[in-house]
C-alpha positions in Angstrom: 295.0 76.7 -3.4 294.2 77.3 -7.6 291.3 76.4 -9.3 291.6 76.0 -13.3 289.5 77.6 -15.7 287.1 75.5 -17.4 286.2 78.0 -19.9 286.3 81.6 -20.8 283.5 83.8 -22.3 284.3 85.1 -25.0 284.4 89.1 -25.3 284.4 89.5 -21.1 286.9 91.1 -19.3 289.6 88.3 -18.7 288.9 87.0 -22.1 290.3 90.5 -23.5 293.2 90.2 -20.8 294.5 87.2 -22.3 292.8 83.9 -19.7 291.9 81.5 -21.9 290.4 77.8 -21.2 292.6 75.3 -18.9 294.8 78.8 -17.0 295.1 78.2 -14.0 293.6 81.6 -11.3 295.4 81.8 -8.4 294.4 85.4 -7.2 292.3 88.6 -7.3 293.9 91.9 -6.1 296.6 89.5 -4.2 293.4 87.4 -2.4 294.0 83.9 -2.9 290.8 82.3 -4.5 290.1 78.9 -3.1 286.1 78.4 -4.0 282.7 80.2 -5.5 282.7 83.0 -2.1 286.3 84.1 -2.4 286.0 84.6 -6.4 282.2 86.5 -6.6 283.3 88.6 -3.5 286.6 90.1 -5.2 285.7 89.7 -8.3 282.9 93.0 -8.0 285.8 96.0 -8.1 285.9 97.7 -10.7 289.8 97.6 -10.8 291.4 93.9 -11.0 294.8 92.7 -11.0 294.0 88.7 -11.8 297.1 86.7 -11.2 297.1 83.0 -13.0 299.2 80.6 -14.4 298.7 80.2 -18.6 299.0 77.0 -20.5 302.6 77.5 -20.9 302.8 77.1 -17.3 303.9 81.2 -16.8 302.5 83.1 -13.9 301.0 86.3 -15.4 298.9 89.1 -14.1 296.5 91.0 -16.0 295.3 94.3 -15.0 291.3 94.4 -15.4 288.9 97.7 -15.6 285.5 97.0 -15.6 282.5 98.3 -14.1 281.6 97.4 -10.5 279.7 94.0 -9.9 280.3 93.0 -13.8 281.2 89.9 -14.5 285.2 88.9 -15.3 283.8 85.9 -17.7 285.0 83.0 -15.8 283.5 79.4 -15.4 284.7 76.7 -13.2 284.2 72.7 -13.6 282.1 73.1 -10.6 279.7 75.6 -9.3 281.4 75.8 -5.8 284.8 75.9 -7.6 285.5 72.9 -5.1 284.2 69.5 -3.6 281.0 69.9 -1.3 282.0 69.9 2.0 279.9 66.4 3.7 279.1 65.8 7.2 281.3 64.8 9.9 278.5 64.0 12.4 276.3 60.7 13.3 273.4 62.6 15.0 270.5 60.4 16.5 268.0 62.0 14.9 269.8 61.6 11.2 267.0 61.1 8.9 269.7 60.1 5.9 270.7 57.5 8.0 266.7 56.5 8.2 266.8 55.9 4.7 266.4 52.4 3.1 269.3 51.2 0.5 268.6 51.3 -3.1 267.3 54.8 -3.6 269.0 57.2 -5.9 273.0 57.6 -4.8 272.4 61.5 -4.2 269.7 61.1 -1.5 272.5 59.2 0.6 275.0 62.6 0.7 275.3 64.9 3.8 276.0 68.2 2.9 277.9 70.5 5.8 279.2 73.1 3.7 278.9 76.6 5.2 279.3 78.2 1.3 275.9 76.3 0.7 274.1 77.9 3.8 274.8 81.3 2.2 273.7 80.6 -1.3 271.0 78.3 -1.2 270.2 78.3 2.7 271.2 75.0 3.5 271.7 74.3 7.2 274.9 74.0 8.9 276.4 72.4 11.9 279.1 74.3 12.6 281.3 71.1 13.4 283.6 71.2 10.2 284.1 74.8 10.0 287.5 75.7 9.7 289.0 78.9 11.4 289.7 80.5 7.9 285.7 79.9 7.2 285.1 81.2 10.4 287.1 84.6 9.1 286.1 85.0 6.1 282.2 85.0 6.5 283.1 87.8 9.0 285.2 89.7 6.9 283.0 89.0 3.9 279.9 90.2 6.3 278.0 87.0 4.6 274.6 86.9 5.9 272.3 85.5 6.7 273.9 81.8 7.7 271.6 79.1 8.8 272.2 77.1 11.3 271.4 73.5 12.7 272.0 74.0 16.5 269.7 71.4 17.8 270.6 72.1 21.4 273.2 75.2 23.3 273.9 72.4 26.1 277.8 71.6 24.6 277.7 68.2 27.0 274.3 67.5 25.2 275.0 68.6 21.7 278.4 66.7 21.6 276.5 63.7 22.5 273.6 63.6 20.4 275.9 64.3 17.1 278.5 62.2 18.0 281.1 64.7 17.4 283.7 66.1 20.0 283.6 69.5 17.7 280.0 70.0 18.1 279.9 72.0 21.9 281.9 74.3 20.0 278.7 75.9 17.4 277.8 78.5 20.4 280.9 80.2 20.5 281.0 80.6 16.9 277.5 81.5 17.1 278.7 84.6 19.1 281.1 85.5 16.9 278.9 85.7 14.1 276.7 88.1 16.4 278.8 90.1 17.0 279.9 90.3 13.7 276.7 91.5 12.9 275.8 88.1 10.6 272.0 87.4 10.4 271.5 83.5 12.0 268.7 81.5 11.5 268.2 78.7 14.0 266.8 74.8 13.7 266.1 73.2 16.3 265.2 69.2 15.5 263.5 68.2 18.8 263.8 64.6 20.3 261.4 63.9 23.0 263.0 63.6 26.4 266.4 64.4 24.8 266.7 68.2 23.9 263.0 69.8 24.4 261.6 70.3 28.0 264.1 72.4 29.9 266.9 71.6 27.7 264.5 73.5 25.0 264.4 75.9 27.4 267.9 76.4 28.2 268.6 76.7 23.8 265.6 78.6 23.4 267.1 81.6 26.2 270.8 81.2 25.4 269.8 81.9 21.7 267.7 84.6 22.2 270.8 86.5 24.0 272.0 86.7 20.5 270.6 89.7 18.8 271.3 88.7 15.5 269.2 85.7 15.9 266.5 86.3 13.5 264.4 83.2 13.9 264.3 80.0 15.6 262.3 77.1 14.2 261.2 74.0 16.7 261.0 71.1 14.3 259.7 67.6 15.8 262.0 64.5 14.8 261.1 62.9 11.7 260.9 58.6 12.5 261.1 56.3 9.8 260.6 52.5 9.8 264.0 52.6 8.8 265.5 52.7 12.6 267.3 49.2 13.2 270.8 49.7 15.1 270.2 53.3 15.2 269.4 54.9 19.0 266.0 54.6 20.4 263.8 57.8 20.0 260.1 58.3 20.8 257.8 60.1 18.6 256.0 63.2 19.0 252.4 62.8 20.9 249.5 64.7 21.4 250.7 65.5 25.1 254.2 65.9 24.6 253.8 68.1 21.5 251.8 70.6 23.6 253.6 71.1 26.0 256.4 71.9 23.5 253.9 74.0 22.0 253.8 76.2 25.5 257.7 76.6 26.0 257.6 77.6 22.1 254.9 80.4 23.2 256.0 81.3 26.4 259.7 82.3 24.9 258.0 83.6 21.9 256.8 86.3 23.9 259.7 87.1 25.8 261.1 87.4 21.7 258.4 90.3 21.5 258.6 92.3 24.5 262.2 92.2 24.1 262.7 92.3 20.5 259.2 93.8 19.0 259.4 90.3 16.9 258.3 86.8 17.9 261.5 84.9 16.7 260.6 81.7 18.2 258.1 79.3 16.4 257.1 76.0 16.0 257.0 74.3 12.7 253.4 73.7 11.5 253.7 70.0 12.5 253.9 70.7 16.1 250.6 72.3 15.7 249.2 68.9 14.1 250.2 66.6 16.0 249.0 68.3 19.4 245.6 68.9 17.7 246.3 72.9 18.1 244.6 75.7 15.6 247.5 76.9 13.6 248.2 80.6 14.0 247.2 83.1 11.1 249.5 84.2 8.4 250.2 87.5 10.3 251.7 85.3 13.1 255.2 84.8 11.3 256.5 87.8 10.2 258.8 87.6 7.3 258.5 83.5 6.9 262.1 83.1 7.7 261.8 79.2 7.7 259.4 78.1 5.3 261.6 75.1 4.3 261.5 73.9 7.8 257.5 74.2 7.9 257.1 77.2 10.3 253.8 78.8 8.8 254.1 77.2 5.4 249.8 75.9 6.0 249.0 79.1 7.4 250.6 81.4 4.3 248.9 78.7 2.0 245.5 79.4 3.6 246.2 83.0 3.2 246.5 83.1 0.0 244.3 80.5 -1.5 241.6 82.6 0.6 242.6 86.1 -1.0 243.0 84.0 -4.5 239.5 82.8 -4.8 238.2 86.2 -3.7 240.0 87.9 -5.9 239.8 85.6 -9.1 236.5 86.5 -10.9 237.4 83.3 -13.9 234.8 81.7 -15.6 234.5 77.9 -15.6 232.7 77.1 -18.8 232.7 73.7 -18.8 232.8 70.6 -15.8 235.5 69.7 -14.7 236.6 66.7 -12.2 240.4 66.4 -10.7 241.9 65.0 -7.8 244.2 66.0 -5.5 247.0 63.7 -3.3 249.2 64.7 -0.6 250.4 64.2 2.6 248.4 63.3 5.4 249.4 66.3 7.3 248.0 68.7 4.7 245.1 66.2 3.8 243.0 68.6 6.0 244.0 72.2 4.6 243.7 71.4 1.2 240.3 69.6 1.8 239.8 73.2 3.4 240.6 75.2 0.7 238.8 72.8 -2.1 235.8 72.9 -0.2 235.7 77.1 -0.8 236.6 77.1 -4.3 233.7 74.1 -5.1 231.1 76.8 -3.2 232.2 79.6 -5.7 232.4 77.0 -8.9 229.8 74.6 -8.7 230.8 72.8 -12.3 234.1 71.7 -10.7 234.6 68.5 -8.8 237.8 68.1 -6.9 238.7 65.3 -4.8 241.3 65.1 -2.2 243.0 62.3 -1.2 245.2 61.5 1.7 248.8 59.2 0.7 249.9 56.9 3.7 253.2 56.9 3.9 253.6 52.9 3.8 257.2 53.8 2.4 258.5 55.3 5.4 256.3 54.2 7.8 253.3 55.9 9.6 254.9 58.2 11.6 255.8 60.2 8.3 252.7 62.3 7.2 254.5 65.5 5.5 253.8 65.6 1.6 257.3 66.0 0.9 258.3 62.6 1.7 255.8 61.1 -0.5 256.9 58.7 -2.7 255.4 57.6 -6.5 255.3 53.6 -4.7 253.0 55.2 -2.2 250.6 57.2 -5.1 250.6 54.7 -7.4 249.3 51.5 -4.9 246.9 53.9 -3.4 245.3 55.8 -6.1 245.4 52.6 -8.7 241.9 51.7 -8.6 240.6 54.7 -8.1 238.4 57.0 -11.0 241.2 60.4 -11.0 239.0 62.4 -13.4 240.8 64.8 -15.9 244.1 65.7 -13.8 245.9 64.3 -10.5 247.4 67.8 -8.9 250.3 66.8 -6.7 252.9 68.9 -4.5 255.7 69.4 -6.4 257.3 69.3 -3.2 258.0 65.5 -3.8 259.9 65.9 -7.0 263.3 66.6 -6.7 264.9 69.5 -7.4 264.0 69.6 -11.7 260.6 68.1 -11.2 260.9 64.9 -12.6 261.4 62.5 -9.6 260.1 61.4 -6.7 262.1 60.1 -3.9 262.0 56.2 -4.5 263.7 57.0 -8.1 260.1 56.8 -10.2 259.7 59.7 -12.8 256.5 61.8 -13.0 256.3 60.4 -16.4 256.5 57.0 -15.3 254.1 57.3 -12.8 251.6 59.4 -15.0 251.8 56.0 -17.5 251.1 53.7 -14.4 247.8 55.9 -13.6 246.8 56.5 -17.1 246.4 60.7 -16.1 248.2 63.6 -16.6 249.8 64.7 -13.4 250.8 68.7 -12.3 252.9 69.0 -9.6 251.6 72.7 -7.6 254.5 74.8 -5.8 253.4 75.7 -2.2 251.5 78.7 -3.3 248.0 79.8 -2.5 247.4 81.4 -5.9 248.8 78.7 -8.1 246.9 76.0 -6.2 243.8 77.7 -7.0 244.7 78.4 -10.6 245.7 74.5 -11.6 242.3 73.3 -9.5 240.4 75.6 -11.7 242.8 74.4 -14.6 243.2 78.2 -15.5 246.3 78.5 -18.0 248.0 81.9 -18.5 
C-alpha cells in the first residue's frame, strides 16, 4: 500500500530532500507505510532513507538526517493516513443500533479500528483485526490497547456479537500479554446473559493475564429505541448487587494477587443498587474514567479539596442553575450544598433532566439531549448562568446529541450556558463564576 502526500512543510526535512505536494511515500528504511502507526513509528530515527514516487511518476529515495523523534514534515488527507476501520459486529447490547433516525450522520458510525484504541483509547473488539495488526502492535510494543471483551466464554461471545470471529479476542488477548502490551478491559453486562457466573468465569480468565491493568463492569445502557432488536432486561436494585459482590469478591483476589484492585464496577452499578460509592483512593490510577469507574467519586474529591482550598471572595449575589443527569442529580446537589455553606451570597440550583429522549432507563448526563433541557427548564427562572456538563457536547463543544447547538439552545432559554469538564476544581470555579 502508498499513501500520497497532501502537503509538505516547508523547510522540514523531506521538504529539503526534494517531496513535494501530491508524491506518492511508499516506504521508511524499506518498511512499507500503510496508515498514521507505521509512518510516526519509523519516522523517529534519526537516519531515513524515504522511498516515494514524485509527480513525474519516478520512484526516488532520499536519504534523511535529522534528529531523533523530529518531525520529517509530512501531512496526509487524513489523520489515520487511511479509512476508519467500522464494525463488523451486531452485538445485542449495541447502543448505536438503539439510536432513533434523523440524528446527525456521524452518531450512526461504528468505529473498530485498533489504530484508534492506541491514540485516543477507543475500545476494540478484536473481531476485524487482521494478522499483520496483530504483528505489528507486538513489534511496535503499542500499549496500552483497550479492549471490549464483554465475555471470555468464545460459545457466548460469538453469540451475543453475532460474529463467528469474536471467540477468537482471548487468544489474541494472550498474545498481547505476553507481548508485554498493557490491556484495558470492558465488560458491558446484560442481565442473565454475561454477569452471574459467566461474569465470573471473564472476570478469572482475565485476571490470568498479567498485563491486564483494569477491568471495568459497565451495566447495559436500554433505550426506548429497542423494537426488532433482542430482548434484554435492565439493571435492578437486586441484580445490580449482587453484580456489585462478584465485582468485590474478584477485586480482592486482584489485590492479594496483584497488590492492585483491577476489577471495578462503573459508578452506575453503585446507583442503581443504592450502594455508597467507594472514595477516590479506591481506584488507583482512574484507568477507565470514560467508562464511569470512579468518575463521581474523583469529582467529589476534588470539589471537596477545591472549596477548602479556594479562599475567593464573592462580592456580589449571585444565582445559577445547574442541569444534569439524573444519575449525578445527587452529587452535584452534594457538592452545591458545601460551597452555598462557605458562600452564603450565591444561590445555585440543581436540577435533574429526564431523559424523555431515550427513555427512562437512561439517567447518565452524557446522553442528555438540548430537546430534553429545553422542555424541562422552559418555564423555569435560571438566574444569571445555566452550568451544564460539557459531557453532552460533542467533541468541539458546540452540540448536543439530537443536532441542537449550544447557541441555539442558549437563544431558546434566553441564558448564557457554560458547559463544566468533569473536574472538581472547575466545577467549583464556574459555580462561583470565578474567571482566570
Amino acid at each position: 500500500m502508498s499513501v500520497i502526500v497532501k502537503s509538505v512543510i516547508k523547510g522540514s526535512p523531506a521538504y529539503k530532500k526534494g517531496v513535494r505536494d501530491g508524491d506518492v511515500l511508499l516506504t521508511l528504511n524499506g518498511n512499507e507505510i500503510m496508515d498514521v502507526l507505521d509512518y510516526r513509528f519509523y519516522q523517529n530515527n534519526s537516519r531515513i532513507d524515504l522511498c516515494f514516487i514524485n509527480a513525474k511518476g519516478k520512484t526516488k529515495t532520499a536519504k534523511i538526517k535529522k534528529a531523533e523523534y523530529d518531525e520529517l514534515g509530512l501531512e496526509f488527507e487524513t489523520y489515520l493516513m487511511d479509512k476508519k476501520h467500522t464494525c463488523r459486529n451486531k452485538c445485542v447490547f449495541c447502543f448505536i443500533d438503539q439510536l432513533p433516525k434523523g440524528l446527525r450522520e456521524t452518531l450512526y458510525f461504528k468505529d473498530d479500528d485498533s489504530r484508534l484504541s492506541f491514540l485516543f483509547g477507543n475500545y476494540i473488539t478484536l473481531t476485524n483485526i487482521t494478522e499483520h495488526e496483530i504483528e505489528r502492535i507486538i513489534n511496535m510494543h503499542i500499549s496500552p490497547i483497550n479492549i471490549s471483551v464483554h465475555t471470555t466464554n468464545p460459545e457466548l461471545r460469538v453469540k451475543m456479537m453475532s460474529n463467528k470471529n469474536a471467540g477468537k479476542a482471548l487468544e489474541i488477548m494472550k498474545r498481547f500479554n505476553d507481548a508485554g502490551i498493557k490491556l484495558n478491559c470492558q465488560l458491558v453486562l446484560c442481565p442473565d446473559i454475561n454477569d452471574g457466573k459467566e461474569l465470573e468465569r471473564s472476570l478469572a480468565d482475565l485476571l490470568e493475564l498479567e498485563q491486564v491493568e483494569c477491568i471495568a463492569a459497565v451495566p447495559v445502557g436500554l433505550t426506548r429505541y429497542r423494537e426488532g432488536l433482542a430482548e434484554i432486561k435492565p439493571y435492578n436494585k437486586e441484580s445490580a448487587t449482587k453484580t456489585l459482590e462478584i465485582i468485590d469478591r474478584f477485586g480482592d483476589k486482584a489485590m492479594e494477587k496483584y497488590g492492585e484492585r483491577r476489577v471495578y464496577g462503573a459508578d452506575e452499578v453503585y446507583i442503581i443498587a443504592e450502594k455508597l460509592l467507594p472514595d477516590a483512593s479506591y481506584y488507583g490510577k482512574f484507568h477507565q474514567l470514560e467508562n464511569g469507574v470512579g468518575l463521581v467519586p474523583l469529582l467529589l474529591s476534588e470539589a471537596d479539596k477545591a472549596i477548602k482550598e479556594c479562599d475567593y471572595k464573592l462580592t456580589d449575589k449571585r444565582i445559577i442553575t445547574i442541569a444534569t443527569g439524573e444519575a449525578a442529580y445527587p452529587f452535584i446537589l452534594e457538592i452545591v450544598d458545601r460551597i452555598t455553606k462557605k458562600w452564603d451570597n450565591l444561590k445555585c440550583r440543581v436540577i435533574p433532566i429526564k431523559n424523555e429522549f431515550f427513555g427512562g432507563e437512561i439517567t447518565v448526563a452524557g446522553l442528555v439531549t438540548a430537546t430534553d433541557l429545553k422542555n424541562q427548564l422552559k418555564n423555569t427562572e435560571l438566574g444569571d448562568e445555566l452550568l451544564i456538563p460539557s459531557v453532552m457536547l460533542r467533541d468541539g463543544g458546540d452540540m448536543f446529541l439530537d443536532s441542537i447547538t449550544l447557541e441555539q439552545l442558549s437563544n431558546d432559554l434566553n441564558i448564557k450556558i457554560i458547559p463544566v469538564d468533569n473536574d472538581g476544581y472547575e466545577l467549583v470555579d464556574k459555580i462561583l463564576g470565578r474567571e482566570f
